[in-house]
C-alpha positions as CSV (number, residue, x, y, z in Angstrom):
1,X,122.2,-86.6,169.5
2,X,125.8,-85.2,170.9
3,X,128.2,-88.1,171.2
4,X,129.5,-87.8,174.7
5,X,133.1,-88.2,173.7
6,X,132.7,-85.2,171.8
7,X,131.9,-83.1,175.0
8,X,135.7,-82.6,176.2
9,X,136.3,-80.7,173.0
10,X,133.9,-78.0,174.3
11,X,134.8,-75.4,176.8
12,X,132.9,-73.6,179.6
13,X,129.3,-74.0,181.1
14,X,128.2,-75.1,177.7
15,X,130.0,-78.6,178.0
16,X,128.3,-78.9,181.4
17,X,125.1,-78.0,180.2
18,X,125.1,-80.3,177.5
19,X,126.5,-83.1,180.1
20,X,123.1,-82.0,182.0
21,X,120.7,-81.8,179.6
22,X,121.4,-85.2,178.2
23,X,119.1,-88.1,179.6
24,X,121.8,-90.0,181.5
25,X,120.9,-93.2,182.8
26,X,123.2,-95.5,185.0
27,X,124.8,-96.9,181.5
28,X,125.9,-93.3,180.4
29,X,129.9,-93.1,180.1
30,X,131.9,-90.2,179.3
31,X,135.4,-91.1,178.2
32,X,135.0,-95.2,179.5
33,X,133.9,-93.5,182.8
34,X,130.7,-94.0,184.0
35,X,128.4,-91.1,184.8
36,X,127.2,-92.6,187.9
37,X,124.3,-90.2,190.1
38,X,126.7,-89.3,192.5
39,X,128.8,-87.7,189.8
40,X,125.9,-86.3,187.9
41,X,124.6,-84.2,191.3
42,X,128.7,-83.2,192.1
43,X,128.5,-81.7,188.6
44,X,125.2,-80.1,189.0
45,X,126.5,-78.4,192.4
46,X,129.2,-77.1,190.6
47,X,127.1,-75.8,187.9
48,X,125.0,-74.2,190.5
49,X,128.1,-73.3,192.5
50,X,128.5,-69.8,189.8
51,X,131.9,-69.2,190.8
52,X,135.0,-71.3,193.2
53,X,133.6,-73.8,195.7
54,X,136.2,-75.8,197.5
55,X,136.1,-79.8,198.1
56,X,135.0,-79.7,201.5
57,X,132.0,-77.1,200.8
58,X,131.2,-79.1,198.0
59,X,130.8,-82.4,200.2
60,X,128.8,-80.4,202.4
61,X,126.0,-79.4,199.9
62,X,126.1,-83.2,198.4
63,X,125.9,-85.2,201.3
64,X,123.1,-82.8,202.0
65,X,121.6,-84.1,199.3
66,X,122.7,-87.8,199.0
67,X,124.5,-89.3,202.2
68,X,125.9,-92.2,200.4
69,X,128.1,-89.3,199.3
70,X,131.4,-89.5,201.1
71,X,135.0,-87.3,200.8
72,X,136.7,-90.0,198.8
73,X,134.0,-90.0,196.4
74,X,134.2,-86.3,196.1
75,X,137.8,-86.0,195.6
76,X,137.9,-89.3,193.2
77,X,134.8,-87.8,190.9
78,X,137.3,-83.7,191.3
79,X,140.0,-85.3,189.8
80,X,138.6,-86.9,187.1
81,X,136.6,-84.1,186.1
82,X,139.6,-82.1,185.9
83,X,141.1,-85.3,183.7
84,X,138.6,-84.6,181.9
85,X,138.7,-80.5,181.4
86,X,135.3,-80.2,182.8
87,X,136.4,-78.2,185.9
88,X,139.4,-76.0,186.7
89,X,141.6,-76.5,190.0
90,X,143.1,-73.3,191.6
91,X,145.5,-73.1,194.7
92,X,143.9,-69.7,196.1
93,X,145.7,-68.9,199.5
94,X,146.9,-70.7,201.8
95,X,146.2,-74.2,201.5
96,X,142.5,-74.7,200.0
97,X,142.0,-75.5,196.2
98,X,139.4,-74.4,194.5
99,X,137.2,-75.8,191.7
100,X,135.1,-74.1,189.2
101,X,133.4,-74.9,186.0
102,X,136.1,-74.6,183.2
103,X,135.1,-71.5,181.6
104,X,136.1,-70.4,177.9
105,X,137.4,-67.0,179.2
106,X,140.5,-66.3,181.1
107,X,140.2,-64.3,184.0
108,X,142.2,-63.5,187.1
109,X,141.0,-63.8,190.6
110,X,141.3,-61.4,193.7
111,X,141.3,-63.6,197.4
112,X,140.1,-61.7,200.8
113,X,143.1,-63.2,203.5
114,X,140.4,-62.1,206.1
115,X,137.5,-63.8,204.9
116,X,138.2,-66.3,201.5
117,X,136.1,-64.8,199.2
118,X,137.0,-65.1,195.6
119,X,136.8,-62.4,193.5
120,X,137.0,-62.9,189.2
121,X,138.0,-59.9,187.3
122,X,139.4,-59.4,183.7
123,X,142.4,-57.1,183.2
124,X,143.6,-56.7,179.0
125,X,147.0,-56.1,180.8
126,X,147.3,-59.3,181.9
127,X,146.7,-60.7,178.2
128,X,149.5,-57.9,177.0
129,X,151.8,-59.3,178.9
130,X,151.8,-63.3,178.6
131,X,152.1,-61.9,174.9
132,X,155.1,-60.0,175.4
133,X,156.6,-62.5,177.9
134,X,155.8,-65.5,174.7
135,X,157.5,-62.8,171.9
136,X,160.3,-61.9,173.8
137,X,161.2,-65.6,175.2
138,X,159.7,-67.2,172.2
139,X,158.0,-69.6,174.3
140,X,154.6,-71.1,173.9
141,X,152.6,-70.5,176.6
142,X,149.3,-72.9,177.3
143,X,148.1,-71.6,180.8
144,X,148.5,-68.6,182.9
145,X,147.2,-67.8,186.0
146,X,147.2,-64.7,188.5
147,X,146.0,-64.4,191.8
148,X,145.9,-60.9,194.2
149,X,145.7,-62.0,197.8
150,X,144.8,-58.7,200.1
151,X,141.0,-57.8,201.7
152,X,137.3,-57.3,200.9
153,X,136.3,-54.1,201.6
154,X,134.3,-55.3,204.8
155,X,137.0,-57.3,205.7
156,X,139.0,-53.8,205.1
157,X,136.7,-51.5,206.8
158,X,136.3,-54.6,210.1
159,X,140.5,-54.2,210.5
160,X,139.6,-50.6,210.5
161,X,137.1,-50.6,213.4
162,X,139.2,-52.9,215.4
């Protein structure tokens, strides 16, 4: 059996699906935190999620699902899986943060200013040059992120028709 402790060491939709495939009753802890049913389904719905969900969609979908579900507990069970390196936060835009399953690849994201859709994408350039930025400054770098603001193609071709 996988001690629970253990599952913070692991990165990316595996560590959730091990948190999900374990039989977790109301006495399961991860970390001295207990994983309570509300928390189980917010994890599940961002399992499901595949991609950026933001706190208030994510409410949305729970309380759909559970109405003792309320904001605070949304937020409180957010920040602690980020405490816990389960999810990743992103500032995308203007105001709205993002959350996604913490995935073991880095990749960039591309956000529509007309719509908000989140776009991932990988670019080797990107890699290339934290490297050269670390060699050259001689610093060690532990997280870098890149976002693209701009417009969707539909978004794109709607402007165009206006």
């Amino acid at each position: 059996m996988i001690e629970i402790a253990d599952l913070t060491k692991r990165c990316g939709l595996y560590k959730i699906s091990l948190i999900m495939s374990l039989n977790l009753n109301q006495d399961s802890r991860i970390h001295g935190h207990s994983m309570t049913s509300q928390r189980r389904l917010l994890l599940e719905l961002l399992r499901d999620a595949e991609g950026h969900i933001d706190a208030k969609e994510l409410y949305r979908r729970a309380s759909a699902r559970d109405e003792s579900i309320g904001p605070a507990t949304v937020y409180r069970s957010l920040n602690l899986f980020k405490e816990l390196g389960l999810v990743d936060e992103m500032r995308l835009g203007k105001v709205r943060c993002y959350y996604e399953i913490k995935q073991s690849t880095e990749h960039q994201h591309l956000v529509c200013q007309g719509c908000g859709k989140v776009i991932e994408f990988q670019n080797p350039h990107f890699q290339k040059l934290i490297e050269a930025v670390r060699r050259e400054h001689r610093f060690n770098i532990t997280k870098a992120e890149l976002y693209l603001e701009g417009y969707c193609p539909e978004c794109e071709e709607k402007e165009k028709r206006e």
